[in-house]
N, C-alpha and C positions, 0 to 999 in steps of 0.2 A: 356347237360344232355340227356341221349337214354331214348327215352320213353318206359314205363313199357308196357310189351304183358299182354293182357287178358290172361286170365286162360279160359278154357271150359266153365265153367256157364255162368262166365263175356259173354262171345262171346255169348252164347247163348239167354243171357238175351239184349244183345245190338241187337241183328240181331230180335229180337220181337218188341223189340222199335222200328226200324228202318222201321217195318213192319207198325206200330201205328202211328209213325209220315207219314208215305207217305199215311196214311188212313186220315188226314189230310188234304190235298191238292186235291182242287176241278178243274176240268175240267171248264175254267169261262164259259161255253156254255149247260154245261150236269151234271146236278144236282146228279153226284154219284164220289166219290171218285177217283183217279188215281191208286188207287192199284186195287179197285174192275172194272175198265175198261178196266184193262190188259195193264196199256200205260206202266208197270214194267214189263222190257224183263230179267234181273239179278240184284243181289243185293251181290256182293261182299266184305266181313271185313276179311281184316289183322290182324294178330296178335297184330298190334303196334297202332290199332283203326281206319286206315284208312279205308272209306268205298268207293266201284267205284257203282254207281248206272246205269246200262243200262236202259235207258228210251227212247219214243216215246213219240209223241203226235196224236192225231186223224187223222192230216194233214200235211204238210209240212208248210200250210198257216194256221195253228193257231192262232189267235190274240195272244194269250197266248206263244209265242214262246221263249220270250225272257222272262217273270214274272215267267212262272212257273219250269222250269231247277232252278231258282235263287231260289224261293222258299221251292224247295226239298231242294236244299245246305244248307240254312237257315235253316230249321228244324232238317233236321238230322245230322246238324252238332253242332245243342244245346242238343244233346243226352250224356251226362255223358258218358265219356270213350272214344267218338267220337273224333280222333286227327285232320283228315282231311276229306274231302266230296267231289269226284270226279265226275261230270254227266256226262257221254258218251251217248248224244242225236244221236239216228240211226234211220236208216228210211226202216231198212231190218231185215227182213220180214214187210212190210206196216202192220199198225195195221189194221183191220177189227172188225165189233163186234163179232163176235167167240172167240175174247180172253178177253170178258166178262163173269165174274161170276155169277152165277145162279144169285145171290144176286142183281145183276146189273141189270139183263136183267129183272128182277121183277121190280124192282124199277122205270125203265122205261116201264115195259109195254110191254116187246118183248116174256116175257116167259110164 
């Protein structure tokens, strides 16, 4: 059986969720979100619901190295319409806190 493509809303309404679930998943070290610390370099959906997430983590040496990549997968692959969940962990461009959100950098106290 070929799995059905989204339509435009479908997609659009998945790639929000997608947003929502990685707003989710916490830094175990840094009390603010992975989407609002910038460790989300691209968020990629196919037609066919597959999604590729380019991510970072803070360090190369994250305790979190191997829990949190598994736990993006896990989330955003319980997203209705979601067929598959790919993470392309990169370490180029090194994340720095400049690719923190206002929202971030309040929340810790930097802005």
């Amino acid at each position: 059986m070929t799995p059905q493509k989204l339509n435009t809303s479908e997609q659009s309404l998945t790639e929000a969720q997608i947003v929502e679930a990685l707003k989710t998943c916490y830094d175990p070290e840094i009390p603010v979100d992975i989407y609002e610390l910038g460790l989300i370099y691209g968020i990629k959906l196919e037609d066919d619901g597959e999604v590729e997430i380019k991510m970072t983590l803070t360090s190369p040496h994250c305790p979190a190295i191997q829990s949190l990549p598994a736990e993006v997968e896990s989330k955003v692959g319980a997203i209705k319409g979601v067929t598959a969940v790919f993470i392309k962990l990169v370490w180029d461009p090194p994340w720095h806190s400049g690719r923190m959100s206002e929202a971030a950098k309040l929340e810790l106290g930097l802005a």
